[in-house]
C-alpha positions as CSV (number, residue, x, y, z in Angstrom):
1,X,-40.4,8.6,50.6
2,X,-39.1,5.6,48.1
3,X,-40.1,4.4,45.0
4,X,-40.2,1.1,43.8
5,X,-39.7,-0.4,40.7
6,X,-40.8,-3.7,40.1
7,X,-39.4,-6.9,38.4
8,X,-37.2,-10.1,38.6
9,X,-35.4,-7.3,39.9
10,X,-37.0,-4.5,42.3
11,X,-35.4,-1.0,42.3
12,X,-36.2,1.1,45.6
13,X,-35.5,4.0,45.0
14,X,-34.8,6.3,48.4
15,X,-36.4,9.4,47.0
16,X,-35.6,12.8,49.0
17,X,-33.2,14.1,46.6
18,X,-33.3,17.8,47.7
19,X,-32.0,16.8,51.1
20,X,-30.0,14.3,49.8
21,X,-32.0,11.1,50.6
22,X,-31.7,11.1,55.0
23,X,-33.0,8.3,57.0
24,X,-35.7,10.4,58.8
25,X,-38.2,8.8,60.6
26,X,-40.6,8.3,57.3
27,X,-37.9,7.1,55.1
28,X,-37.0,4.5,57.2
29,X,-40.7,3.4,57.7
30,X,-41.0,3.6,53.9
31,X,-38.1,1.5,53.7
32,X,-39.2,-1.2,55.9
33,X,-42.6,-1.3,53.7
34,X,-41.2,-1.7,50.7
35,X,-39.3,-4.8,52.0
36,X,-41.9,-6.2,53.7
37,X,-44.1,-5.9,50.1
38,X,-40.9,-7.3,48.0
39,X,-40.2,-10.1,50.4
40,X,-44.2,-10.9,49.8
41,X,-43.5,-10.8,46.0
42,X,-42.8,-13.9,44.5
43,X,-42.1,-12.6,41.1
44,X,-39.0,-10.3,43.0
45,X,-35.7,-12.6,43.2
46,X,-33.3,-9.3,44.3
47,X,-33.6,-6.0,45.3
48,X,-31.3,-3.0,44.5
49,X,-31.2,-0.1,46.7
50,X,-30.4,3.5,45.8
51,X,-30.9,7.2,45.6
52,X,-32.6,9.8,43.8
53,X,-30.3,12.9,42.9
54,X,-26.9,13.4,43.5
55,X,-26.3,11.1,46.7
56,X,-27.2,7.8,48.0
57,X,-28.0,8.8,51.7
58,X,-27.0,11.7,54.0
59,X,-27.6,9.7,56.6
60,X,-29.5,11.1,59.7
61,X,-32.4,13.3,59.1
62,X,-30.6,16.6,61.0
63,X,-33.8,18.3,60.8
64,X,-35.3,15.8,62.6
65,X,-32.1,15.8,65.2
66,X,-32.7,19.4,65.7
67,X,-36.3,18.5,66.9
68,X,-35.8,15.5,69.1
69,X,-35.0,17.3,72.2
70,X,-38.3,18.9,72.0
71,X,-39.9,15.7,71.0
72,X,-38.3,13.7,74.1
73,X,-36.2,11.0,74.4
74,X,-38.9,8.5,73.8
75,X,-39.8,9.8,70.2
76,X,-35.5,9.6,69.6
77,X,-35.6,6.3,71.0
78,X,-38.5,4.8,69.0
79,X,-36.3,6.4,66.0
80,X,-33.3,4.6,66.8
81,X,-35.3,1.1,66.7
82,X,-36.8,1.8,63.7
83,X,-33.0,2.6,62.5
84,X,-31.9,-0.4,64.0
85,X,-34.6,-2.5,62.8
86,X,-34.2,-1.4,59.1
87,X,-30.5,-1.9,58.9
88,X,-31.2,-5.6,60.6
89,X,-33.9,-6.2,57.9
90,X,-31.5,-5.4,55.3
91,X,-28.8,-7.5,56.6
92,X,-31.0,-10.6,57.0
93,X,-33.6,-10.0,53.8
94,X,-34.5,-13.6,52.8
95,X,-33.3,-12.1,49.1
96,X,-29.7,-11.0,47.8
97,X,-29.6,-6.9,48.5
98,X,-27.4,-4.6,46.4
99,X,-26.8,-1.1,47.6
100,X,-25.8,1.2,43.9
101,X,-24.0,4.0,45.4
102,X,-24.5,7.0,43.2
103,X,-22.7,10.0,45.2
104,X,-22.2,10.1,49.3
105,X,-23.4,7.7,51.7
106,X,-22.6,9.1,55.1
107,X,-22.8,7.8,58.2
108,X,-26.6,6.1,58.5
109,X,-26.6,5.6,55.0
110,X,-23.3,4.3,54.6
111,X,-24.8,1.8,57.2
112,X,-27.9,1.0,54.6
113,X,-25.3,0.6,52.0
114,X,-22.7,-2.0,53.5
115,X,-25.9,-3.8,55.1
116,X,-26.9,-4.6,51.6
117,X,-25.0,-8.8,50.6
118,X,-23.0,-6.3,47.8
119,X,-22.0,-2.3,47.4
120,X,-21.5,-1.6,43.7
121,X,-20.2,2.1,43.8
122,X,-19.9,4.7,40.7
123,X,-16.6,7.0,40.9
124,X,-18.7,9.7,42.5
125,X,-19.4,7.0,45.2
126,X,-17.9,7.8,48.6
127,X,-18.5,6.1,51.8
128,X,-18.2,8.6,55.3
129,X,-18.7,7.2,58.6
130,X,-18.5,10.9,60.0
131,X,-21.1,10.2,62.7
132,X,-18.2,10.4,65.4
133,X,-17.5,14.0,64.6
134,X,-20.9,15.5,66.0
135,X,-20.7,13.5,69.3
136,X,-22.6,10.1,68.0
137,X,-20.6,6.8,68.0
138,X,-20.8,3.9,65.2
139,X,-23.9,1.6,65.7
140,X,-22.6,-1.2,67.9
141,X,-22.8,-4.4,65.4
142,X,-22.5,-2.0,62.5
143,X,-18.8,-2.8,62.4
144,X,-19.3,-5.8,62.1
145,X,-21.8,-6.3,60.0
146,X,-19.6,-4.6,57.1
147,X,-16.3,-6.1,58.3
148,X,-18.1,-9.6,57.8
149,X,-19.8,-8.5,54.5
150,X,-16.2,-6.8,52.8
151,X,-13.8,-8.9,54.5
152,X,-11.2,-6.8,53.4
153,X,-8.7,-5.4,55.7
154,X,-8.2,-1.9,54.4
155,X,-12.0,-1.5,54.7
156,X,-12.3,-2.9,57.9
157,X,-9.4,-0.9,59.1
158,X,-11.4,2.5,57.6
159,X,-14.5,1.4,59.5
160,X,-12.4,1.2,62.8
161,X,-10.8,5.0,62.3
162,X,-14.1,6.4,60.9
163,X,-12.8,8.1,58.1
164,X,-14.3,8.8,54.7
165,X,-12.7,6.9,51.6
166,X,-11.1,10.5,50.2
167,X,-8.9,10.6,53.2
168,X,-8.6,6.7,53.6
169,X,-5.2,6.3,52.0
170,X,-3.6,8.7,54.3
171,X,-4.6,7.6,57.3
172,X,-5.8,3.9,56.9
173,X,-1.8,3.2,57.7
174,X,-2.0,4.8,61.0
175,X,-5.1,2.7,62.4
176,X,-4.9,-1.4,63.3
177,X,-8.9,-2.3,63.3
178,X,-9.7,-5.5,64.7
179,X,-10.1,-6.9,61.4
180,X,-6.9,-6.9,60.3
């Protein structure tokens, strides 16, 4: 599900481009491997995170959402750990992280992105928090996890609403996030 590239430094490449990279229950375990292997690596002072094809992350795996019910709430529970336990690796790896944003990063993987120390984004980049439209709310800590990473106000006040960048301008005004 990724790819690495090793040096000085590492390029993990999440690597699902035909569904557009989502953090299903493999990727995230890939992920979490890779890390664990990089951190291991003496030779590997950073690591850079990004996508294959024409998005960063899509978050969520919705195939794998269409499934849980049958799977049961224990298999959708031991997914949200591992999804909670990858974004908290991220956000403490011993090394700098860099999240290169190449197309969307919705919801989950806007999370992977702004868990990364830096988000460097191309002008394709756009961030969505979107998960609050089909009934899920933010990760609790996910907030602030970016607010303390950005510390910019506009940002934090767009994390707050849960819009996406393209609509940010509009309706940042509108919202007073905690971080402002």
């Amino acid at each position: 599900m990724v790819q690495v590239e090793k040096g000085h430094v590492a390029v993990v490449f999440l690597n699902d481009p035909e569904r557009r990279n989502p953090l299903s229950p493999e990727m995230a375990l890939s992920l979490l491997q890779a890390l664990d292997d990089l951190e291991a690596d003496p030779g590997v002072r950073a690591v850079l995170l990004t996508g294959r094809g024409k998005a960063f992350s899509a978050g969520a795996d919705l195939a794998f959402l269409e499934r849980v019910t049958e799977l049961g709430a224990e298999e959708n529970y031991r997914h949200s750990l591992s999804l909670m336990r990858l974004f908290h690796r991220v956000y403490t790896y011993p090394k700098p992280t860099v999240a290169a944003v190449n197309g969307p990063a919705v919801a989950g993987g806007a999370g992977l992105a702004t868990a990364c120390d830096l988000v460097v984004m191309d002008e394709e980049a756009r961030l969505g928090y979107t998960e609050v439209k089909i009934g899920f709310g933010q990760l609790r800590g996910d907030r602030e996890i970016r607010c303390h990473l950005t510390d910019i106000g506009h940002l934090c006040a767009l994390l707050e609403c849960s819009v996406s960048l393209d609509r940010f301008a509009s309706q940042a005004k509108e919202c007073k996030g905690p971080c402002q």
